[in-house]
C-alpha positions in Angstrom: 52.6 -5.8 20.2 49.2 -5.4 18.3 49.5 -2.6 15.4 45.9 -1.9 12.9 45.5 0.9 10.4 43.4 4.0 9.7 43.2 5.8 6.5 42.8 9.7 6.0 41.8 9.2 2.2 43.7 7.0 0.5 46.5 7.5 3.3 47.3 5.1 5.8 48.4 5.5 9.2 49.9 2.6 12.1 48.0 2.7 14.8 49.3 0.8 18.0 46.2 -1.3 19.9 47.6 -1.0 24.2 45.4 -1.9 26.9 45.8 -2.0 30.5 43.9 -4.2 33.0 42.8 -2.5 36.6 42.0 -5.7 38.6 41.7 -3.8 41.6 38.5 -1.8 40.3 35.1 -2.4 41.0 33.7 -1.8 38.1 33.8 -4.0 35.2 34.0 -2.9 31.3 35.9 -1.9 28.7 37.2 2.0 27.8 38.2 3.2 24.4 40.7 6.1 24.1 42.4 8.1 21.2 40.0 9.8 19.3 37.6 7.0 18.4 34.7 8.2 16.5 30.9 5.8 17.0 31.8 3.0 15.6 35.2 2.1 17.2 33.5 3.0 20.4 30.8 0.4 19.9 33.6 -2.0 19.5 33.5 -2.3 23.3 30.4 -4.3 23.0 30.8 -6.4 19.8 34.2 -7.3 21.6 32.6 -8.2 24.8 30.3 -10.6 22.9 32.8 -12.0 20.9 35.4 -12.6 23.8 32.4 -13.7 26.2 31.3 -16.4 23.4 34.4 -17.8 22.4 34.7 -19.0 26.3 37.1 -16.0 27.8 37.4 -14.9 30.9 38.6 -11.5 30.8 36.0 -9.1 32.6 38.9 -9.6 35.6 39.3 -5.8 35.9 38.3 -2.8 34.6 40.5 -2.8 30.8 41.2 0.6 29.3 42.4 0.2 25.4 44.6 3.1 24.2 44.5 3.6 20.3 47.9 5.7 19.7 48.7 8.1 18.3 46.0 9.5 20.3 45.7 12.9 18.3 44.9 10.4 15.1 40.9 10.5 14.5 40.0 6.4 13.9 37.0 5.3 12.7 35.4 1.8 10.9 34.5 -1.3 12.1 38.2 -3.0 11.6 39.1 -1.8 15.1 37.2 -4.8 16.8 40.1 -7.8 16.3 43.0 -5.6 17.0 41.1 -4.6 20.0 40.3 -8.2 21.3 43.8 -9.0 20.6 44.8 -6.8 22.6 42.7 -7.4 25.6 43.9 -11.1 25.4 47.5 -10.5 25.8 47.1 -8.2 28.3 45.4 -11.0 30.4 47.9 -13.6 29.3 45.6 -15.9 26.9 47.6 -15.6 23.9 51.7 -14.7 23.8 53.5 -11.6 23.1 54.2 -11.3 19.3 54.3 -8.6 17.0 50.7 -9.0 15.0 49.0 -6.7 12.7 45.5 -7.3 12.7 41.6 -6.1 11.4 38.4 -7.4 11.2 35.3 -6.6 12.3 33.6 -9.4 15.0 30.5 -10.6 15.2 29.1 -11.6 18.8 29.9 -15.1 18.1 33.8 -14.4 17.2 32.9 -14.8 13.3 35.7 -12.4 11.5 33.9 -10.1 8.9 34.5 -8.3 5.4 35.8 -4.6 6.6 37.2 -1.5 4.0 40.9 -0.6 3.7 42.5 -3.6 3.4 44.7 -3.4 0.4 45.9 0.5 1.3 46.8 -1.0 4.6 48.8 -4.4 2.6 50.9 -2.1 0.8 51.4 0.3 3.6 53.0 -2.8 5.2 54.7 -3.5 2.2 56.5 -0.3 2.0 57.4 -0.3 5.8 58.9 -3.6 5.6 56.7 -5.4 8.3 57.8 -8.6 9.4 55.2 -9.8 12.0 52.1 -11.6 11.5 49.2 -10.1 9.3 45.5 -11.3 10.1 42.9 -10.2 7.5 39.1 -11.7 7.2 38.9 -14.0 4.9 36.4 -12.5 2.7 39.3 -9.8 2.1 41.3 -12.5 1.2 41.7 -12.0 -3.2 42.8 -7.9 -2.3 45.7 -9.2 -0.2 47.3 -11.0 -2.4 48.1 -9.1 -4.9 50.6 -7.6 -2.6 53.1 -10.2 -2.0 53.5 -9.6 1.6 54.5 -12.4 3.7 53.5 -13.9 6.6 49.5 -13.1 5.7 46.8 -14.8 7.1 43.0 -14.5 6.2 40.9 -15.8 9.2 37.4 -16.3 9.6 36.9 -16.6 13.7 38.7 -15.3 16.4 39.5 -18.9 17.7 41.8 -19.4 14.3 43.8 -16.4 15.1 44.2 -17.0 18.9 45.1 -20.9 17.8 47.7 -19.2 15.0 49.3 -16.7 17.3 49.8 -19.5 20.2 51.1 -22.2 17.7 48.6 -24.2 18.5 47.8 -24.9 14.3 49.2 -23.9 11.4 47.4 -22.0 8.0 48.6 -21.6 4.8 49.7 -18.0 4.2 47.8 -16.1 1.8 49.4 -16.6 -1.7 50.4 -13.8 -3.8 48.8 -13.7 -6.9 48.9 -11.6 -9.8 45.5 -10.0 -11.1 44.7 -10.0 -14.7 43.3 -7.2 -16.7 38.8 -8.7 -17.5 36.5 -6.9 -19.9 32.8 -6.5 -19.9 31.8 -9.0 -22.7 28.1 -8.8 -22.2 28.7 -5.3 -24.3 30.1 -4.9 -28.1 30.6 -1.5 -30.1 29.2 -4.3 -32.7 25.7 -4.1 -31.0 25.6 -0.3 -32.6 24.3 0.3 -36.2 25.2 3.2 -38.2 25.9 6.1 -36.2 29.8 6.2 -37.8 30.3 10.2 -36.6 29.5 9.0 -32.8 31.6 6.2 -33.2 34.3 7.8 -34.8 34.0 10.4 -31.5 34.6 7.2 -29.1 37.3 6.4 -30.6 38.8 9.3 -30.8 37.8 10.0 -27.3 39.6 6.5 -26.0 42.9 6.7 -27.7 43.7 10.1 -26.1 41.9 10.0 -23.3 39.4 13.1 -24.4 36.1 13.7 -22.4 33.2 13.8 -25.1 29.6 15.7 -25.4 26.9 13.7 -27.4 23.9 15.6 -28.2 20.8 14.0 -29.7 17.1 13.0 -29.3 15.9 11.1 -27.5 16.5 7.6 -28.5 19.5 8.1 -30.8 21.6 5.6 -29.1 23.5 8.2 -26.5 23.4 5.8 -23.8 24.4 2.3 -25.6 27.5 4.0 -27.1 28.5 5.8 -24.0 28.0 2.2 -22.1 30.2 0.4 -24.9 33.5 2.7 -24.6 35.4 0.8 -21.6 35.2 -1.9 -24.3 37.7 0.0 -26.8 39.8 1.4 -23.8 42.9 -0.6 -23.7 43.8 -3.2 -20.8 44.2 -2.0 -17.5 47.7 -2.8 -16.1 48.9 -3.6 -12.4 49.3 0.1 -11.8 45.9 0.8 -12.7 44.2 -2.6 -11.3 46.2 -1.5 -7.7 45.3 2.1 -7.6 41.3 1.8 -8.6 41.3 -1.1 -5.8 42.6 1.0 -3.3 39.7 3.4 -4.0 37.2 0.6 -3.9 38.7 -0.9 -0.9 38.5 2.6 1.1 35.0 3.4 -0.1 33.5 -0.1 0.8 32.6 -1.1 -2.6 34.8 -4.3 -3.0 32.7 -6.7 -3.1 34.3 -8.9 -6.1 37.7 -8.8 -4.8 40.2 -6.8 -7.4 39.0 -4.1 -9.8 40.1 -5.9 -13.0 38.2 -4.2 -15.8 37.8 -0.2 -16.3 34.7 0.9 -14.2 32.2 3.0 -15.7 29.9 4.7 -13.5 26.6 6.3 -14.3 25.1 8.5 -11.6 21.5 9.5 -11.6 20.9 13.0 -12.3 19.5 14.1 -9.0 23.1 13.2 -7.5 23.9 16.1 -4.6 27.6 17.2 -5.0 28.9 15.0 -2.2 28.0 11.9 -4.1 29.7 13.2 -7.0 32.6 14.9 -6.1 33.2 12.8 -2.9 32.9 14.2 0.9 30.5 13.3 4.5 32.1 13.1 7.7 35.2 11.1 6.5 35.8 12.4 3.1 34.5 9.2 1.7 35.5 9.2 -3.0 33.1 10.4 -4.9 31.9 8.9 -8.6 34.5 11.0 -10.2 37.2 9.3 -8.3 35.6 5.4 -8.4 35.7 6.5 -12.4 39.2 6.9 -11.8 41.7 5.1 -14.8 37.7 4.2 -16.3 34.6 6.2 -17.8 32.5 9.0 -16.0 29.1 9.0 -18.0 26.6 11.7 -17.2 23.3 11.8 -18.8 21.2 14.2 -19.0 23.5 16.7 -18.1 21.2 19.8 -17.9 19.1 18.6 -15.5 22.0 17.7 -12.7 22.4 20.6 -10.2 24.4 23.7 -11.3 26.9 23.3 -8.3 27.2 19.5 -9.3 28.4 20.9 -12.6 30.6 23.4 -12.0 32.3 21.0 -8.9 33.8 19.3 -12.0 35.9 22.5 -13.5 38.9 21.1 -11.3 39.3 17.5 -11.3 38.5 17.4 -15.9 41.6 19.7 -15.7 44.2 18.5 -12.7 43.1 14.7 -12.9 42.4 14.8 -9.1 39.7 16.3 -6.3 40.6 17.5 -2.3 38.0 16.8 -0.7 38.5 18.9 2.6 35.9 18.6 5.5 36.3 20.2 8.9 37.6 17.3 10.8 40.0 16.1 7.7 41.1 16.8 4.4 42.0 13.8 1.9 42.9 13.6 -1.9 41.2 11.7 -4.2 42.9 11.0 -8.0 40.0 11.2 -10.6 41.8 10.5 -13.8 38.5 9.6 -16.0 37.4 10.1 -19.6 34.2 12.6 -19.1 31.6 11.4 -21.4 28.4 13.7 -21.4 25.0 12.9 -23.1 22.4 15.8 -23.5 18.8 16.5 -25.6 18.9 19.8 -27.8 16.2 20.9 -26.5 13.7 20.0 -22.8 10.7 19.1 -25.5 10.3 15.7 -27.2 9.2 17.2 -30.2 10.6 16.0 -33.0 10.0 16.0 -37.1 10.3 13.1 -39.3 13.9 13.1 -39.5 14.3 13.1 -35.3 15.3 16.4 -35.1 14.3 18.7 -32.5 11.7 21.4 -33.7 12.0 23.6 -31.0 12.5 27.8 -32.0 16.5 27.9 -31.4 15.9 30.5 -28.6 14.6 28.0 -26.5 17.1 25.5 -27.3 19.5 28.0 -26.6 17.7 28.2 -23.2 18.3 24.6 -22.7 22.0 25.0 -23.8 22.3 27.5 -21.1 21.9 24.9 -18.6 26.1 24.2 -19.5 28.4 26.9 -18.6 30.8 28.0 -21.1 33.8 26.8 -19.2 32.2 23.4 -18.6 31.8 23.0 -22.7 35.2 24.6 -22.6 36.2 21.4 -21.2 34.8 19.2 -23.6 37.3 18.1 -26.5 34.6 16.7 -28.4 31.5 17.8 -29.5 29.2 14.8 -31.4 25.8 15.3 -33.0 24.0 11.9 -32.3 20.8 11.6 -34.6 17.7 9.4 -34.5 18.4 6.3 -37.2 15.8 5.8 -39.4 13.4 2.6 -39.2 15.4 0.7 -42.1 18.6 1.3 -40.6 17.9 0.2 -37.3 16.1 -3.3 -38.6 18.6 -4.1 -41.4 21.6 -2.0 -41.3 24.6 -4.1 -40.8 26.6 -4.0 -37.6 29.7 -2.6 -37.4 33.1 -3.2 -36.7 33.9 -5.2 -33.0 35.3 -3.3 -29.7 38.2 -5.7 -30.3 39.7 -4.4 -33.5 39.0 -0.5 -32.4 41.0 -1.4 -29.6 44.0 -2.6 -31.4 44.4 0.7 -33.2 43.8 2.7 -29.6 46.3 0.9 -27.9 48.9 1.0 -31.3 47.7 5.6 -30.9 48.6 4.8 -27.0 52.0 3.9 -27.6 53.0 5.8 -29.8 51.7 9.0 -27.2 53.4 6.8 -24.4 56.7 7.3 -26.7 56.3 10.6 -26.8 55.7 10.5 -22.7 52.3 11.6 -22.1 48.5 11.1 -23.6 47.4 13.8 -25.8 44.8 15.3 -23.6 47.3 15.7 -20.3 49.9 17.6 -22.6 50.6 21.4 -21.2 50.8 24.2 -23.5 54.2 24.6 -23.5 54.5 20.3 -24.2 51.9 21.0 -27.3 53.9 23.8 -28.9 56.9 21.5 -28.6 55.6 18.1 -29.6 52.7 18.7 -32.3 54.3 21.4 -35.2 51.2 21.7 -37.7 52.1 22.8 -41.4 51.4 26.3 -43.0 48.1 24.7 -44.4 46.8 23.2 -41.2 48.0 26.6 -39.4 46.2 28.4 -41.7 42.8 26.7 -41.2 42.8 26.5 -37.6 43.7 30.5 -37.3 40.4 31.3 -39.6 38.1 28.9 -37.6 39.5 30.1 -34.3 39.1 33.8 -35.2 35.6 32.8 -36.8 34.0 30.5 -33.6 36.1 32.8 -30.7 38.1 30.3 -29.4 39.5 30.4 -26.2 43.4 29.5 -25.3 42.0 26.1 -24.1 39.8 25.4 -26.6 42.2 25.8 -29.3 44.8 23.6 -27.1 42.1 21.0 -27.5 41.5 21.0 -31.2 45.4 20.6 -31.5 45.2 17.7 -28.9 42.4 16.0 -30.7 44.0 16.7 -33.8 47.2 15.1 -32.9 45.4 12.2 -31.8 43.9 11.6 -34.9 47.1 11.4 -36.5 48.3 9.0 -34.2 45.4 6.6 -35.2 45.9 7.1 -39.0 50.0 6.2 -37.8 51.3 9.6 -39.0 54.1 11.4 -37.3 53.5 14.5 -38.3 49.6 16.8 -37.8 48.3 17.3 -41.3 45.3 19.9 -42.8 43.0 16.5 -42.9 43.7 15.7 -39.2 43.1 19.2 -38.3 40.0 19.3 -40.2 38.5 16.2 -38.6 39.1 17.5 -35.1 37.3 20.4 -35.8 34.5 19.2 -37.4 34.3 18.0 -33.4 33.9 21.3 -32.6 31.8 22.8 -35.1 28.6 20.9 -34.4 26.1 24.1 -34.3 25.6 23.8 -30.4 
């Protein structure tokens, strides 16, 4: 029996490889059924190759391959070992055993790097398979960090025909646990001055806050935003497993496991599909390959309106449907949202770097943001252009390593309490964070003064409660109150 995969999303589904010889036909070739999309159905010829140039005789008859269940739309390249597996125990070249198989072939029988592996390893995992498992060997490092036994990563179809028949013996793949990297070529030491900004990333990384920076240009937007994985604590096995599985579906594994946060960037002229995920097999989107990492956008006036407001949902429920008429598949997209803006379109600018624009039209430019997208934000930084003595001789600041130790001590202490600050409910809020009659006080006369929405003053107690996690106190004081909304009150 020869069994594959196909995924629907991040959801894997068995699929059983049969086929069928008619030696009595006339005509000779190869027929794929059971809802194969382009690429399966090319397999027939990538097969043929293969099968031809490995020395096989098998065009005996005309072979019809069933891929069931038949009402189960497959598509990828994977399809192509399975398949040739299939055809060679229906002719009697290799014996009857229960083998789980993908890979896509080259015409010379050369087993190739295909998406979906690790999904389809734990699937296996979960159903308690006990055949064989045959994987290329490129996919080999995102197979083991399953465990499962009895894995093999090949690189031609002669190894797996030889492996199958017992005619030689490979060593299994060996389970290995992955261990949490960071990017070291970047350092939140690199960064002079800019303490407020700083502050804001730190803030933003301990309970997992999305963040607004808006400055001139030049100010140093950019290199902080790129230096915030560095402060985000370790990813765990969890973490490493579910961004892989992302990866692995998408086709972007090329490094084997996803070991440090990712952090993606996409241009500004990035159509909604590419962001939010979608085409013809619901493929992730950057918001979900920034899952358990950093979504930066920059320049975030000038990417598309329907771009912008695609993001309303996932910076609130931590996850995007992607639903396309011939499937529907759920993506999580768990990500700190970290935006970078000008005041104003000009690059006018006075002495001090400030922009010196007439505030109607940089209230023009702010218009570009939608009130329920700023809504969203739970920090609001003022980034400003540092003056030429600062940048040559100011001293640098403190390294991503110590800011990490006190976001991972704020971490655990929100991890005590069950959840990170910024995925707390309202009801959660009003039952975990109590703020004093001073504290109370302030945050009534700002909220009345700035018109705060219900979510925006949910946030402002979030941030708030963080900051008191960082300075270790258990309870919300007026000063931790006061520092998140000086967050807020930044004269957008």
């Amino acid at each position: 029996m020869i069994v594959t995969a196909c995924t629907e999303g991040l959801q894997v589904h068995i699929v059983n490889v049969e086929s069928d010889v008619d030696r009595k036909s006339v005509i000779r070739g190869i027929d794929i059924v059971g809802m194969a999309d382009t690429a399966v159905k090319e397999s027939e010829k990538r097969v043929k190759g293969a099968l031809r140039n490995c020395g096989y005789d098998f065009l005996k008859g005309r072979i019809t391959v069933n891929l069931s269940p038949a009402d189960l739309r497959k598509s990828g390249s994977h399809f192509d070992l399975p398949i040739a597996l299939s055809i060679l125990s229906s002719i009697g070249e290799i014996k009857e055993k229960k083998v789980f198989a993908m890979g896509e072939l080259s015409l010379s029988g050369e087993i190739r790097r295909v998406r979906a592996v690790l999904p389809a390893m734990l699937k296996l995992s979960e159903e308690g398979f006990d055949g064989i498992v045959i994987i290329p060997k490129d996919n080999e490092e995102e197979a083991s960090v399953v465990g499962l036994k009895k894995v093999y990563a090949l690189s031609h179809l002669k190894e797996v025909v030889s492996l199958i028949n017992d005619l030689m013996t490979f060593e299994e793949v060996e389970h290995r646990m992955p261990l949490p990297t960071f990017d070291n070529s970047v350092d939140m030491s690199d960064i002079k001055g800019q303490e407020l900004a700083k502050r804001a990333l730190e803030i933003a990384a301990a309970g997992f806050h999305n963040l607004l920076m808006v400055g001139p240009p030049g100010s140093g937007k950019t290199m902080l935003a790129r230096r915030l994985p560095s402060i985000l604590p370790p990813m765990d096995f969890e973490e490493i497993i579910e961004t892989t599985k992302i990866y692995s579906v998408a086709g972007f594994l090329n490094d084997g496991v996803v070991t440090s946060r990712p952090f993606r960037a996409p241009h500004h002229t990035a159509s909604p599909a590419s962001i939010i995920g979608g085409g013809a097999t619901a493929r992730p989107g950057e918001i979900s390959l920034a899952h358990n990492g950093v979504l930066f956008m920059d320049e975030l006036p000038e990417f598309r309106k329907d771009v912008l407001e695609a993001l309303r949902e996932p910076l609130e429920e931590r996850k995007i449907t992607v639903a396309r008429a011939k499937t529907v598949a759920v993506y999580p997209a768990r990500f700190i949202f970290v935006g970078a803006m000008n005041p104003c379109s000009c690059l006018e600018v006075d002495e001090d770097g400030e922009c010196i624009c007439p505030e109607i039209e940089k209230a023009r430019y702010m218009r570009k943001i939608s009130g329920p997208i700023l809504d969203r934000m739970d920090l609001l930084v003022r980034v400003r252009r540092m003056k030429f003595e600062d940048f040559r001789k100011g001293k640098k600041g403190e390294e991503s390593k110590e800011i990490r130790e006190r976001v991972m001590a704020a971490r655990e202490r929100q991890k005590r309490r069950g959840k990170l600050n910024s995925e707390l409910t309202h009801k959660e809020l009003e039952e975990m964070v109590k703020l004093d009659s001073k504290a109370e006080s302030v945050l009534q006369k700002f909220a009345e003064k700035a018109s705060l929405s219900g979510r925006a003053i949910d946030k402002v107690i979030k941030v708030a409660r963080t900051i008191a996690d960082l300075d270790g106190s258990d309870d919300v004081k007026a000063e931790h109150l006061l520092e998140a909304l000086q967050f807020k009150a930044v004269g957008l």
